[in-house]
mmCIF file as gemmi writes it, N, C-alpha and C atoms, coordinates in Angstrom:
data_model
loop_
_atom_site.group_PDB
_atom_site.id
_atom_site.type_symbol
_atom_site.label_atom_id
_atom_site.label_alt_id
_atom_site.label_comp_id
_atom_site.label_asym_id
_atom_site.label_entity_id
_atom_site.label_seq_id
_atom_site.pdbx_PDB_ins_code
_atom_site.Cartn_x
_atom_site.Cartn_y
_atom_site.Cartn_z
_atom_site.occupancy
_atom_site.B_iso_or_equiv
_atom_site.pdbx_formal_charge
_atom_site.auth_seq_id
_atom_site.auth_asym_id
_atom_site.pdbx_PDB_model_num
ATOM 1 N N . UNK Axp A 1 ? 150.472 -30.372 -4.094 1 0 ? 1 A 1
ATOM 2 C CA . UNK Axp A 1 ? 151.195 -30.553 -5.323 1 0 ? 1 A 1
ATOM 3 C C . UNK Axp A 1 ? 150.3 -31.297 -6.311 1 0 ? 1 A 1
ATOM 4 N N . UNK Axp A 2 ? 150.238 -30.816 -7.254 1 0 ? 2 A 1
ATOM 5 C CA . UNK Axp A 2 ? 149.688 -31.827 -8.648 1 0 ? 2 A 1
ATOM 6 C C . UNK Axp A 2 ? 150.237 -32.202 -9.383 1 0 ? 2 A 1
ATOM 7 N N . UNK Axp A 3 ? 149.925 -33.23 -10.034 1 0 ? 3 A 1
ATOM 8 C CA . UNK Axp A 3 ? 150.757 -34.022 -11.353 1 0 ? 3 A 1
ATOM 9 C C . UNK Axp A 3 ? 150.195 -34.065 -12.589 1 0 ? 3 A 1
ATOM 10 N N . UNK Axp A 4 ? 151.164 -34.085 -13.414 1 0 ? 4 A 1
ATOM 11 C CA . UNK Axp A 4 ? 149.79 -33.777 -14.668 1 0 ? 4 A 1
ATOM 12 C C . UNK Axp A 4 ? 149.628 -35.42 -15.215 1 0 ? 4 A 1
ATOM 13 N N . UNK Axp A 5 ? 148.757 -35.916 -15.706 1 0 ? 5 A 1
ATOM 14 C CA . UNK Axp A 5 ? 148.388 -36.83 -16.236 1 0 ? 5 A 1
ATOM 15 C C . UNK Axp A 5 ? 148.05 -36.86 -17.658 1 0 ? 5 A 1
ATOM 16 N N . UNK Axp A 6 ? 147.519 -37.91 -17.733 1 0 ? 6 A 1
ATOM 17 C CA . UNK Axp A 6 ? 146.859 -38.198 -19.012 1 0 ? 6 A 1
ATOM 18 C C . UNK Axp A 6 ? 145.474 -38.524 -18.75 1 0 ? 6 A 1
ATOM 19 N N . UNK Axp A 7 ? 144.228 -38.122 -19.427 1 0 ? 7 A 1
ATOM 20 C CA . UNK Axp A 7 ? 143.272 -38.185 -19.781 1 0 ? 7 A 1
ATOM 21 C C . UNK Axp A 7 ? 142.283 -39.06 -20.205 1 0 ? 7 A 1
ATOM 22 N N . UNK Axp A 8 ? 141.568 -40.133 -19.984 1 0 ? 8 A 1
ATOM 23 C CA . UNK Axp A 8 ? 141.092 -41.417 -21.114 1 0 ? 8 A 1
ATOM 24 C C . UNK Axp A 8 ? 140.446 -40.973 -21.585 1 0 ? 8 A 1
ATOM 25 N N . UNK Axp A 9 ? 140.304 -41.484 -23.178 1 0 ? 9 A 1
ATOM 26 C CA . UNK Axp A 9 ? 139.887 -41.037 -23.934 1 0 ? 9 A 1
ATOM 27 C C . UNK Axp A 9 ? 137.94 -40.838 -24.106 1 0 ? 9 A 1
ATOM 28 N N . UNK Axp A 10 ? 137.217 -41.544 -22.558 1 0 ? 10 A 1
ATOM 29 C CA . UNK Axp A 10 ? 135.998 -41.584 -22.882 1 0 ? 10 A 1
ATOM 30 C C . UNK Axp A 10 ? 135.663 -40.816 -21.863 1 0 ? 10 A 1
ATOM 31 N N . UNK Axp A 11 ? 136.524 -40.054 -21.245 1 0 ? 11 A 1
ATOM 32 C CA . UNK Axp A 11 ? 136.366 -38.553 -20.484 1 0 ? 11 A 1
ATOM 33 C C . UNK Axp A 11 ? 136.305 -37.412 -21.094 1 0 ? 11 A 1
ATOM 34 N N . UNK Axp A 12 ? 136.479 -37.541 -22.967 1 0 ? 12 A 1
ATOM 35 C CA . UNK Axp A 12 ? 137.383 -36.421 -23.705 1 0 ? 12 A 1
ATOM 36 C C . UNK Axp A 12 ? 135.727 -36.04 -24.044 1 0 ? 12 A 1
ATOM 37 N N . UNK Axp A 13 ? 134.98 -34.625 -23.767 1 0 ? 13 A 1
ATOM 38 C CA . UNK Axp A 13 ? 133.951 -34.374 -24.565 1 0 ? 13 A 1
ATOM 39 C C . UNK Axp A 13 ? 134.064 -33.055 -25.694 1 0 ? 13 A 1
ATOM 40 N N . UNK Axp A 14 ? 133.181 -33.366 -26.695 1 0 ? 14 A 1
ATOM 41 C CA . UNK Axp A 14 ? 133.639 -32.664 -27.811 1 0 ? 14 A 1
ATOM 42 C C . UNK Axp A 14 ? 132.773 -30.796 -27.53 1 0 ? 14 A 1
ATOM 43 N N . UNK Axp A 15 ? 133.646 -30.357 -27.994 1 0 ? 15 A 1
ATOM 44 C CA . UNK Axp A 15 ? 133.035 -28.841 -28.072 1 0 ? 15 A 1
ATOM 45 C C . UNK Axp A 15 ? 131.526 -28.628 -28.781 1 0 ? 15 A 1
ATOM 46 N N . UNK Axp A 16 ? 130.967 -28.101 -28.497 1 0 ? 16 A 1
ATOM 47 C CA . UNK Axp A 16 ? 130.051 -27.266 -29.324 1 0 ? 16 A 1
ATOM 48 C C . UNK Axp A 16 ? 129.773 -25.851 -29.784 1 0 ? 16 A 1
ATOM 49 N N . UNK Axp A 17 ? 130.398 -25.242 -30.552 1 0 ? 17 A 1
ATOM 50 C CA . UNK Axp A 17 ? 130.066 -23.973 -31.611 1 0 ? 17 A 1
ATOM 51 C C . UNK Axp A 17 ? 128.862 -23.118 -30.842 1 0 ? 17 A 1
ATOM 52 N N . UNK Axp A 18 ? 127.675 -23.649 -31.085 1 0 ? 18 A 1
ATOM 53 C CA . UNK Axp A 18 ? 126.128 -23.221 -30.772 1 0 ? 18 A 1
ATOM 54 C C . UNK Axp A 18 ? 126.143 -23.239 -29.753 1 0 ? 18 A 1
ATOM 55 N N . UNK Axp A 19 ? 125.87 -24.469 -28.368 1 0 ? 19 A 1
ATOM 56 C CA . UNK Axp A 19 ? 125.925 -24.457 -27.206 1 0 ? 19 A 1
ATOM 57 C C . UNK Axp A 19 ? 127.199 -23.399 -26.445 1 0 ? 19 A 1
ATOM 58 N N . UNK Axp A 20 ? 128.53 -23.609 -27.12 1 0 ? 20 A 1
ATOM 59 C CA . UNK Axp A 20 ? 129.783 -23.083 -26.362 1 0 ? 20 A 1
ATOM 60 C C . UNK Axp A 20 ? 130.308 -23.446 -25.306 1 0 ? 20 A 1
ATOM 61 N N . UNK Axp A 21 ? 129.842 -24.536 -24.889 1 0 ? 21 A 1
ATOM 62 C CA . UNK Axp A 21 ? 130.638 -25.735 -24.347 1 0 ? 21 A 1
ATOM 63 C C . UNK Axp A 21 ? 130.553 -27.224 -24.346 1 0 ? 21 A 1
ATOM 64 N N . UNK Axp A 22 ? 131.255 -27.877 -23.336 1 0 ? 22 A 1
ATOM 65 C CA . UNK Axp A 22 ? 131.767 -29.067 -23.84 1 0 ? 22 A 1
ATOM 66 C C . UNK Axp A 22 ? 130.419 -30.01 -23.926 1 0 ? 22 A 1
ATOM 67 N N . UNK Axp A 23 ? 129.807 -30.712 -25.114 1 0 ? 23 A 1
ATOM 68 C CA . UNK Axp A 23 ? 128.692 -31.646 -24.693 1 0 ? 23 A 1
ATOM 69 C C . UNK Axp A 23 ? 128.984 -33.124 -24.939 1 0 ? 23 A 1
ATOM 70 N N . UNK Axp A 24 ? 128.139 -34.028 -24.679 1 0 ? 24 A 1
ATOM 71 C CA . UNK Axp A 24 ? 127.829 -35.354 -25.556 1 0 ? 24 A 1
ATOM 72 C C . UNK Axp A 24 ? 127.258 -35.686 -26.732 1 0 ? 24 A 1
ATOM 73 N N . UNK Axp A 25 ? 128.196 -36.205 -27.45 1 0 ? 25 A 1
ATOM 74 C CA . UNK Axp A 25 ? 127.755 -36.373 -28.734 1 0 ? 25 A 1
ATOM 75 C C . UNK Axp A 25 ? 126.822 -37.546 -29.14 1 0 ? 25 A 1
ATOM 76 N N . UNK Axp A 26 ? 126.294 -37.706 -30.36 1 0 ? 26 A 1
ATOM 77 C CA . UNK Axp A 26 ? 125.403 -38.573 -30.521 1 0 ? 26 A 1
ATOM 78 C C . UNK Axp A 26 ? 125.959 -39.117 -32.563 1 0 ? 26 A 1
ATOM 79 N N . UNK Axp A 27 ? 125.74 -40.128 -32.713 1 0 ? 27 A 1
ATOM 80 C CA . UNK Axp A 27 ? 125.89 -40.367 -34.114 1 0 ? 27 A 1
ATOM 81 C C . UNK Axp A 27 ? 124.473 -40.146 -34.983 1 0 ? 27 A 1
ATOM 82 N N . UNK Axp A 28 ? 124.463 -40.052 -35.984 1 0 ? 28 A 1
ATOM 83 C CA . UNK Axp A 28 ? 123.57 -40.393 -36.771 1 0 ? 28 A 1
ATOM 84 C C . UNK Axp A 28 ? 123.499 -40.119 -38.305 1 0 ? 28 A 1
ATOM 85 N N . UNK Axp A 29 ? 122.797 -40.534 -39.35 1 0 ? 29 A 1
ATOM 86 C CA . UNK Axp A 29 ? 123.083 -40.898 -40.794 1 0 ? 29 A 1
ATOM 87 C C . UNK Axp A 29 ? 122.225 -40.086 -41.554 1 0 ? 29 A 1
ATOM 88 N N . UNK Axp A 30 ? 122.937 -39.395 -42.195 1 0 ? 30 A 1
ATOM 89 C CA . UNK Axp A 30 ? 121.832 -38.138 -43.244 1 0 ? 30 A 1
ATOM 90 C C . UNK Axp A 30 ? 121.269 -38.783 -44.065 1 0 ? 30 A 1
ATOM 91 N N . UNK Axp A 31 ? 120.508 -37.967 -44.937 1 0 ? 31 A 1
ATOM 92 C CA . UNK Axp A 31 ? 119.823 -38.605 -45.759 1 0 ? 31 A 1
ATOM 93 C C . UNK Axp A 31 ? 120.618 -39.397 -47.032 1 0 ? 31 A 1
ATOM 94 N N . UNK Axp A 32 ? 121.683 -38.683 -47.132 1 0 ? 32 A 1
ATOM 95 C CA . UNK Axp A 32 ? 122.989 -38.673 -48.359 1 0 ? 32 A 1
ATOM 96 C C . UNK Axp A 32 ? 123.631 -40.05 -47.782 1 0 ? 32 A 1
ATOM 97 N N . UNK Axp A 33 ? 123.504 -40.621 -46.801 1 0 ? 33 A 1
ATOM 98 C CA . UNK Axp A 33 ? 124.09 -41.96 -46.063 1 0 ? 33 A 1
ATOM 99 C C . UNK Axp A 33 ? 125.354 -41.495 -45.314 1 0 ? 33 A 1
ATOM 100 N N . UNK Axp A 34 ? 125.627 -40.358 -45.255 1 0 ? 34 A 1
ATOM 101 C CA . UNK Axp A 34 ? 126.978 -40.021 -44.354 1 0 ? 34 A 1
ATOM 102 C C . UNK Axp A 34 ? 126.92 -39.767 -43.015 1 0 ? 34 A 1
ATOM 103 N N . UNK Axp A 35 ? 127.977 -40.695 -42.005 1 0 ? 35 A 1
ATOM 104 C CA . UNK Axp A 35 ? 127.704 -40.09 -40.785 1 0 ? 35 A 1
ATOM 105 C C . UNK Axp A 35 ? 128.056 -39.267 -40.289 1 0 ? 35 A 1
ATOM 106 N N . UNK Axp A 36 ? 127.291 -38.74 -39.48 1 0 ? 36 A 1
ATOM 107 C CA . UNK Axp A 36 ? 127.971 -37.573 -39.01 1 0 ? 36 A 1
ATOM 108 C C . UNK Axp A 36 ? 127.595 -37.232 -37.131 1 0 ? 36 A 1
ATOM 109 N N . UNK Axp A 37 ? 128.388 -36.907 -36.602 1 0 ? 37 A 1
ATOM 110 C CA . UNK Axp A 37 ? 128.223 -36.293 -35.076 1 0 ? 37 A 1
ATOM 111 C C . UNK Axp A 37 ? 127.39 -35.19 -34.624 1 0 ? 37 A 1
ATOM 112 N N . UNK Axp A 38 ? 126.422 -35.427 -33.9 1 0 ? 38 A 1
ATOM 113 C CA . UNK Axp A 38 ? 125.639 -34.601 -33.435 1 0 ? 38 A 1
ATOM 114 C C . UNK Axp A 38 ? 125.365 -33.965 -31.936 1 0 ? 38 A 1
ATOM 115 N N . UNK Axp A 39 ? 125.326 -32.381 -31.235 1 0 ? 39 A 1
ATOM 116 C CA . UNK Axp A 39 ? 125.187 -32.62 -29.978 1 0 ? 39 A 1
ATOM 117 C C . UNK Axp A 39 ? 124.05 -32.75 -29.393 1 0 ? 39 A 1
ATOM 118 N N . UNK Axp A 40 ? 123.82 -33.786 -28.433 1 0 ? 40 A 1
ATOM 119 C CA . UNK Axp A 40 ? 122.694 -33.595 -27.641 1 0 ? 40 A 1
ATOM 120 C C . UNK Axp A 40 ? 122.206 -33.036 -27.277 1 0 ? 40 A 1
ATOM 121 N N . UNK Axp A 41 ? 122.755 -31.97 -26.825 1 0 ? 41 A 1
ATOM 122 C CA . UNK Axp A 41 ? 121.614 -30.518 -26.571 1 0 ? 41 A 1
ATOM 123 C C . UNK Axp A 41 ? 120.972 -30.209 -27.172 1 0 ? 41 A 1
ATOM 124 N N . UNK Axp A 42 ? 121.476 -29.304 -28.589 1 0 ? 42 A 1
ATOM 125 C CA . UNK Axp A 42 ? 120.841 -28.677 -29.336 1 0 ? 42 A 1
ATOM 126 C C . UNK Axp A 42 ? 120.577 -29.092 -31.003 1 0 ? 42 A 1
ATOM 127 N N . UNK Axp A 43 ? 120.804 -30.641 -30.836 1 0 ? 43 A 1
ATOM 128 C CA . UNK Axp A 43 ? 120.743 -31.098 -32.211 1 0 ? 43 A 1
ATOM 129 C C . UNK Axp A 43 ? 121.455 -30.935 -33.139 1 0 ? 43 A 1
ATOM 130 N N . UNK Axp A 44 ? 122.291 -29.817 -32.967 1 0 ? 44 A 1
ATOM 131 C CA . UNK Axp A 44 ? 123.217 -29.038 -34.376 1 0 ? 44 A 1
ATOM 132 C C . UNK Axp A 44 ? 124.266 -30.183 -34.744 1 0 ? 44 A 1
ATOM 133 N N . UNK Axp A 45 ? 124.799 -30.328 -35.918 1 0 ? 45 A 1
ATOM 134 C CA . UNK Axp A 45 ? 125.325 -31.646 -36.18 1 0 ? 45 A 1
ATOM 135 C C . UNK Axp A 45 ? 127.14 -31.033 -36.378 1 0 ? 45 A 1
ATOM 136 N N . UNK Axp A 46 ? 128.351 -31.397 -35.498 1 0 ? 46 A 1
ATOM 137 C CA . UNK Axp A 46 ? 129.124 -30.779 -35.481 1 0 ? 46 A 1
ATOM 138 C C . UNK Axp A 46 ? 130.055 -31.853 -36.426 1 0 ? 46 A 1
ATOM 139 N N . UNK Axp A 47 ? 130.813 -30.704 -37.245 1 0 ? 47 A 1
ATOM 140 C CA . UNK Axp A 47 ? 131.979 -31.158 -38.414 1 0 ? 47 A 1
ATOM 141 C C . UNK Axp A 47 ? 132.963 -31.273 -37.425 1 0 ? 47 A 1
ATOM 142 N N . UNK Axp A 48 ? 133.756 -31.647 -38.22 1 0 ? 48 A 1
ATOM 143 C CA . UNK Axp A 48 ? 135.364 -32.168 -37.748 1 0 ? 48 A 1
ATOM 144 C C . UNK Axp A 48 ? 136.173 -30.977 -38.075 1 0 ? 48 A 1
C-alpha cells in the first residue's frame, strides 16, 4: 500500500526545455543586473 505525501520543497527540481528533464539550477546576474535561473547542464538560462 502507498500513501501519498507531501514533497519538501528542496527535493522539488526544476524542468528544463533544452535538456527535457528535471535538472539543478544555478543563479546568476546578466549584464542588465537581473537575476535569473540557470541549468547546470546546459547553461540555457530558464524563465519562469
Amino acid at each position: 500500500m502507498e500513501i501519498e505525501s507531501s514533497i519538501h520543497v528542496s527535493n522539488v527540481m526544476i524542468y528544463c526545455e533544452k535538456c527535457a528533464k528535471p535538472v539543478r539550477t544555478g543563479q546568476k546576474v546578466l549584464e542588465n543586473g537581473k537575476k535569473v535561473r540557470f541549468c547546470k547542464k546546459c547553461d540555457e538560462v530558464i524563465d519562469k
